[in-house]
N, C-alpha and C positions, 0 to 999 in steps of 0.2 A: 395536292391531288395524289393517288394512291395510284402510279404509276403499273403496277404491279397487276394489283389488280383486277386491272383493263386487260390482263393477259388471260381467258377464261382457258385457253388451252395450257399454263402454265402446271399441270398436273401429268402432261405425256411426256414423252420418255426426251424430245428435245430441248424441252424448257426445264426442265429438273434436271437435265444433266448442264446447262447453263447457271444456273443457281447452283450447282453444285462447285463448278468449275469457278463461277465469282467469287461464293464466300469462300474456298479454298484459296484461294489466289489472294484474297484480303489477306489472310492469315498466316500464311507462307511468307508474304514479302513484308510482315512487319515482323517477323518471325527474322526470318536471314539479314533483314534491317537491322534488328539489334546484334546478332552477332557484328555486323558488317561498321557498324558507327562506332562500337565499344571497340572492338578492335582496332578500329584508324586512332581511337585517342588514345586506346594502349603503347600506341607507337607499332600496330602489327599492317603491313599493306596488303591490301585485296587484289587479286588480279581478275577474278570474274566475281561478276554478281550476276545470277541466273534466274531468272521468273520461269521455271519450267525445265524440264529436261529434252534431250532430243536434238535434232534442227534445231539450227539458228535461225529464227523467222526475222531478228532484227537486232541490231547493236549497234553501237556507238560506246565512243574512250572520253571518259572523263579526262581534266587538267591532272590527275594525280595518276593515271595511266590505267585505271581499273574500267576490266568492258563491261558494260552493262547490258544485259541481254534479254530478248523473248525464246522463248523456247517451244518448240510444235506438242509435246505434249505437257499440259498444264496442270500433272498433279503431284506438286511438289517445286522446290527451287533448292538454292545453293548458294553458298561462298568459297568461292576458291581462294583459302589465302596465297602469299610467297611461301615458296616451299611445300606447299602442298601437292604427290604427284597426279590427286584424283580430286572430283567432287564431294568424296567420303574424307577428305581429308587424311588420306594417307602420307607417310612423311617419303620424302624426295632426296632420302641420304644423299647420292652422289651430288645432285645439285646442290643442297645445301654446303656439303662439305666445302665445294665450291668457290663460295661466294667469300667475299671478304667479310671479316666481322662486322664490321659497320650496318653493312647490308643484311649479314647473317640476324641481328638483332630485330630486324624486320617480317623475319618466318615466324608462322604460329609453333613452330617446333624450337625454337631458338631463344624467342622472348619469356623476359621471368616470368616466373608459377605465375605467379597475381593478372599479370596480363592474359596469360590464357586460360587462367578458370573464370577471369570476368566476361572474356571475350564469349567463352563459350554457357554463360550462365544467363547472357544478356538474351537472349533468341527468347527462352521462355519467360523470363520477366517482359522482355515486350508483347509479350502473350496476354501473359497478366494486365500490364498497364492497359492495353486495347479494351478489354475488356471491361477493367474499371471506369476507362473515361467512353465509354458504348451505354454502361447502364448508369452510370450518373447524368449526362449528356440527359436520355431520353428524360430520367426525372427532372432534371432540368428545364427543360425544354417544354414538357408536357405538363408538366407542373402532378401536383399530388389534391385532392379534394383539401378542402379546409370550413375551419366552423365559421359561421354558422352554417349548416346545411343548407345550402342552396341548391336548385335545378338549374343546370345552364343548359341540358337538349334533351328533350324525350325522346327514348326510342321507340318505334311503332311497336303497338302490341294489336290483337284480334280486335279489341274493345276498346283502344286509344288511350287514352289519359284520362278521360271524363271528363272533372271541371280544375284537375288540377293543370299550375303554366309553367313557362319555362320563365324564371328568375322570381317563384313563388318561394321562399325560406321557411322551411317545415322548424315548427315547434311541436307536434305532437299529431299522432296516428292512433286511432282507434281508443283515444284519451291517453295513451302512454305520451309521456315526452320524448322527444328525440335529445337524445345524449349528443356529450360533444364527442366526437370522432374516436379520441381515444379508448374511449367508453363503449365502442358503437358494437361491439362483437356481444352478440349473445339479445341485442336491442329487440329482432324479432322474434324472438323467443315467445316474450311475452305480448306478441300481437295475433289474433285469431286469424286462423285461416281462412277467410275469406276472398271473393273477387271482387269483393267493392270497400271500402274502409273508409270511415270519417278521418280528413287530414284536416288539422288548423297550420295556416301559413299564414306568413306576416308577405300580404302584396301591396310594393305602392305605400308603403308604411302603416299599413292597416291590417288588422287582424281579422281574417274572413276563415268559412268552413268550406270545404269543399268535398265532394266524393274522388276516389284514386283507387287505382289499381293497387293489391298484394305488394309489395313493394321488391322484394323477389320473388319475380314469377317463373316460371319454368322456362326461362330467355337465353338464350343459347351467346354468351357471348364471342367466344374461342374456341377452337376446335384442335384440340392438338393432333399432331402426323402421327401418320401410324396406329390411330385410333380406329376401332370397332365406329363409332359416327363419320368420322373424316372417310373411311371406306364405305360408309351409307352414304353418303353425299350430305351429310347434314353442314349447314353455315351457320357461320356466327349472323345474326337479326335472325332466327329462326325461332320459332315459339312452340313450342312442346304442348299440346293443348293436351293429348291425353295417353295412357299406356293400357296397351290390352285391354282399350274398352272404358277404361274410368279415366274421367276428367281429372286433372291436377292444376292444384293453384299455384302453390310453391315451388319453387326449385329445388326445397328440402324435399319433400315428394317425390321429387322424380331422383334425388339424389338415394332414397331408402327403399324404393323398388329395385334401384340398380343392385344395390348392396346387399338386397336378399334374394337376388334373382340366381345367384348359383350360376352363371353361366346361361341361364335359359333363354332362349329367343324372346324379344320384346318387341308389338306390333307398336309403336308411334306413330300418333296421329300427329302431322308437322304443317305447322302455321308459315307462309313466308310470301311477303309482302302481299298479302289480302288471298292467297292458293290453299288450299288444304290437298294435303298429300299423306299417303302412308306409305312409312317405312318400318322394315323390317329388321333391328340390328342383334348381334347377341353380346354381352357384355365380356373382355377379358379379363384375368386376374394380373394384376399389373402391383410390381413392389416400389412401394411409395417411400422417400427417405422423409425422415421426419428432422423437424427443426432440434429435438434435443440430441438426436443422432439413431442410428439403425433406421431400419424396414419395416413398413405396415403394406398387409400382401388385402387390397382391395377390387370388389371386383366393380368396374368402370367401364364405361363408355364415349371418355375422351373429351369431355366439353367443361366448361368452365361458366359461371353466372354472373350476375350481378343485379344491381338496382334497375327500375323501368325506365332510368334517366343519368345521363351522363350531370355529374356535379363538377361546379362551379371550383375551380382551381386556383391556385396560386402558389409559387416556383418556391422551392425550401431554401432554395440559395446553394451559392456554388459550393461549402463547406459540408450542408448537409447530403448532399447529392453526390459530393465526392464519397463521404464515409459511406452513402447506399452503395454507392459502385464496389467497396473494397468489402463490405457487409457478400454481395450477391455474388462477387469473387471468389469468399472465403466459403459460400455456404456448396458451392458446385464441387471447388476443392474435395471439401470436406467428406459431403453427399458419394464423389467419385469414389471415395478413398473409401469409404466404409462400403459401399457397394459391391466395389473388387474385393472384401474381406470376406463380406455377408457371401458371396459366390463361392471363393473357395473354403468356408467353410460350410456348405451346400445348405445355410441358410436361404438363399433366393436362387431364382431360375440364371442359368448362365445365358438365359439367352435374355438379359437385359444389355449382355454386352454387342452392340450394332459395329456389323463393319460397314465397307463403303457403298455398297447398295443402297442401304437405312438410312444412310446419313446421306447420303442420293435424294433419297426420298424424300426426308425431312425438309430438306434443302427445297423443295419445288414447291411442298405442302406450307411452310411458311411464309416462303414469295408468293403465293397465292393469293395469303392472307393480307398481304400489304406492306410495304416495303418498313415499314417500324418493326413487324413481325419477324419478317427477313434479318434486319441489322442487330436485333435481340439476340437471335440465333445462331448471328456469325460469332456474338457476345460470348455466349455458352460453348459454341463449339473453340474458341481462340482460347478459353479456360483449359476445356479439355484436352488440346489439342499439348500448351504450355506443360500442365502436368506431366499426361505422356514423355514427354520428352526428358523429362526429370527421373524417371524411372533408372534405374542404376542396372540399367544394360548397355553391354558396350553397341557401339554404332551412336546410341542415341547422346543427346548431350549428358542425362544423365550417367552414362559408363564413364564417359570422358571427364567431369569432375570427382567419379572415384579413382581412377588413374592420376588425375592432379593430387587427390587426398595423401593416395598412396605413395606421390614422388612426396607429398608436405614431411609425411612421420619419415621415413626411409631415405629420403637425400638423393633418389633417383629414383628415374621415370622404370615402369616395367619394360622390360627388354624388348625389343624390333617382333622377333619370335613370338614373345608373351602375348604382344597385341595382335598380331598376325591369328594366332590360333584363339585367342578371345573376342574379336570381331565377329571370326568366322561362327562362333555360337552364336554372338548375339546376333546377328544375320540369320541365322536358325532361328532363335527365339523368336524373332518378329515377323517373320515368313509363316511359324506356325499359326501365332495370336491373327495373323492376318489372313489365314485358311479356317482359321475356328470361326472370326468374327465374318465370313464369308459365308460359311455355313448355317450359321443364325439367320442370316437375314435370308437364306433359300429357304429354309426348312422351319425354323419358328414361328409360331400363328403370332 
C-alpha cells in the first residue's frame, strides 16, 4: 500500500517540509555514517555523532564512548572526531598537544594522511553507495518488463480496454508484429493513429483478434515537481482527451503540440477516473541533459507516458540491478557536471540550479506521488548531495582532500593560519551559492 499517498494534503507547507526533513535526514546520517565507520577502522575515535544541529533532543554513549545524538534542528548532522575543537572539524592544538602519543594517534589531526583522506572521502562515497543500492533495489524489486509482451493490469482509460485482457501476450497490432523488447523503440512508429486498433494475442494458448486502444495514448503516467501540470493539478491515471479543442490519440500528440506551443497557454480537456475536467496550463522551457552529454532546451509540461497497460515482469537479478544502480549513479554525476558547465558557460538558464525551497518542494511533490517516488528521490538527491560535497572548496570534504593532496606532494599540512583564512572563503563560497540558489527558487518561473 502507497502509504504516502493517503496523505492528499502532502502538497502544504507542513507535509513537504516533513519529506523534506526525512529525505534529508536519510542522507546526512549515511553521509556522517561513512565518515564516522571509516574512521573507527582507520584507528580515528568519534566523540559525537550528530543527527541535527542545535539542542540536544536525545542521546546516549555507546561501549566505545562516542554520544550519539538528536538534534532540535534537522538540517544537517556531524562528527566530532578526538581532537576536533568544533563540529566543522577544526583542530584543538592545545588539547591535542596534550595528549599522549598513543592517544594522539587517535585525533583526525594526528592520524596518517591515508586515514584521514579515507576517513573524510568515505561521507560521499556513502552517498554514492545509497544511491546505487536505492535504484538497483527498486529494479530488483519491481522487476523490469520482459519478452514476450505480456499484460499483467490495464490501466483505465475513457473507453477501457475493449476486447483486449489482462495476461493476453501481444504478437501484432494493426498487422505490425510486436518486436522483442529490445527492439521496441521506434515499434509505434509504424502503427496508425487510431482509437481502436486490431491486436492478435496469444490467450489461453490460442491465438484470437481482438479490438485495443492506441497503445500509447495520451495517459499521464508521472508528473514531475515543479512542473507547469504538477501546478495544474494534473495526476499520474489522468487521460489527456484533447488540447484547444482537438481530440488526440497519442501521447506523441500531445508530446508535438507541447513542443510547438512556444510557451503559449494550452486549454486540456482532462479525463480522471470516469470526470471530464478542463485545465488550463502553459508549457516551460526546461534544459534536458541528454544521454551522450550536454543540453536540449524543450518546451514541456512535466508528465511522462506509457503503454494502456502495466506489462508482466521479471527481476534481472541481483548482478544486473546492481550495474543499473551504478549506470543511474553515473548518469546524475555526469548530467550534474555538465549542467554546472552548460551554466557558467551561459549555455542554459542558471536558474536550473534549485536551493532549499525547490528541493522542499520536490521533496512533498514526490511523497505525494507514493512512497517508490519518494525513495527514487532521496536516490537522486543522496547523488547530488555526495557530489557536492567533493567540490574542492574548503569547509567541504572536497577542500579537505586537497589539503590532504597538498600535505601528499609537500610533506606538510598547510599551516593553522592557511586554513583558518581558507575556510573563511570557503564559508563565503557556500553562503553565496546558498543565497543564489535561494534566490532561484523565489524569483524563477
Amino acid at each position: 500500500m502507497e502509504v504516502f499517498a493517503m496523505l492528499p494534503s502532502f502538497g502544504g507547507a507542513i507535509w513537504t517540509l516533513l519529506a523534506f526533513v526525512v529525505a534529508l535526514s536519510v542522507i546526512v546520517a549515511i553521509h556522517e555514517y561513512g565518515h564516522y565507520i571509516v574512521g573507527r577502522w582507520s584507528g580515528i575515535d568519534a566523540e559525537v555523532f550528530s543527527l541535527g544541529f542545535g539542542p540536544v533532543i536525545y542521546s546516549r554513549y555507546d561501549k566505545r564512548g562516542t554520544k550519539w545524538q538528536l538534534a532540535l534542528l534537522p538540517f544537517g548532522g556531524y562528527v566530532k572526531f578526538l581532537g576536533d575543537a568544533d563540529a566543522a572539524s577544526g583542530k584543538d592544538s592545545g588539547a591535542i598537544a596534550a595528549m599522549p602519543e598513543e592517544q594522539r594517534r587517535r585525533t583526525m589531526h594526528a592520524a596518517p594522511l591515508w586515514a584521514r583522506a579515507a576517513t573524510v572521502a568515505a561521507g560521499p562515497v556513502f552517498n554514492f553507495i545509497l544511491s546505487i543500492l536505492i535504484f538497483g533495489s527498486i529494479l530488483l524489486f519491481q522487476g523490469q518488463a520482459r519478452d514476450p509482451l505480456t499484460i499483467d493490469t490495464i490501466r483505465p482509460l475513457p473507453q477501457g480496454a475493449m476486447q483486449v485482457q489482462a495476461g493476453d501476450e501481444l504478437l501484432s497490432i494493426a498487422g505490425v508484429k510486436v518486436p522483442k523488447l529490445a527492439n521496441f523503440d521506434g515499434f509505434t512508429e509504424k502503427l496508425p493513429v487510431q482509437p481502436v486498433l486490431e491486436y492478435e494475442v496469444l490467450r489461453g494458448g490460442v491465438k484470437t483478434k481482438a479490438e485495443g486502444p492506441y497503445p500509447y495514448p495520451p495517459l499521464v503516467v508521472s508528473v514531475q515537481p515543479q512542473s507547469a501540470a504538477y501546478d495544474a493539478g494534473i495526476e499520474g491515471g489522468d487521460v489527456i482527451e484533447a488540447v484547444n479543442g482537438t481530440p488526440i490519440v497519442a501521447f506523441e500528440d500531445l508530446r508535438r503540440i507541447v513542443a510547438a506551443s512556444d510557451g503559449k497557454t494550452l486549454a486540456l480537456r482532462v479525463w480522471r477516473d470516469g470526470q471530464v475536467s478542463n485545465v488550463a496550463l502553459s508549457p516551460r522551457r526546461v534544459d534536458l541533459p541528454m544521454p551522450e552529454g550536454g543540453f536540449e532546451t524543450r518546451w514541456l509540461i512535466g508528465i511522462t507516458g506509457g503503454l494502456f497497460f502495466e506489462a508482466k515482469t521479471a527481476s534481472p537479478g541481483v548482478l544486473a540491478s546492481a550495474q543499473y544502480g551504478v549506470d543511474q549513479t553515473y548518469f546524475i554525476i555526469k548530467s550534474s557536471l555538465s549542467g554546472m558547465w552548460n551554466i557558467i558557460t551561459g549555455a542554459i538558464s542558471a536558474c536550473n540550479i534549485s536551493g532549499p525551497i525547490g528541493i522542499a518542494q520536490a521533496s512533498g511533490a514526490m511523497a505525494s506521488q507514493g512512497a517508490s517516488s519518494f525513495i527514487w528521490f532521496i536516490a537522486v538527491l543522496s547523488t547530488a548531495v555526495g557530489l557536492l560535497n567533493l567540490f574542492p572548496i574548503p569547509v567541504l570534504d572536497g577542500g579537505h582532500l586537497v589539503f590532504h593532496a597538498w600535505e601528499a606532494v609537500t610533506g606538510k599540512p598547510p599551516s593553522d593560519r592557511a586554513l583558518r583564512v581558507l575556510m573563511g572563503i570557503g564559508l563565503a563560497l557556500i553562503g553565496s551559492l546558498m543565497v543564489f540558489a535561494l534566490t532561484n527558487d523565489i524569483f524563477c518561473p
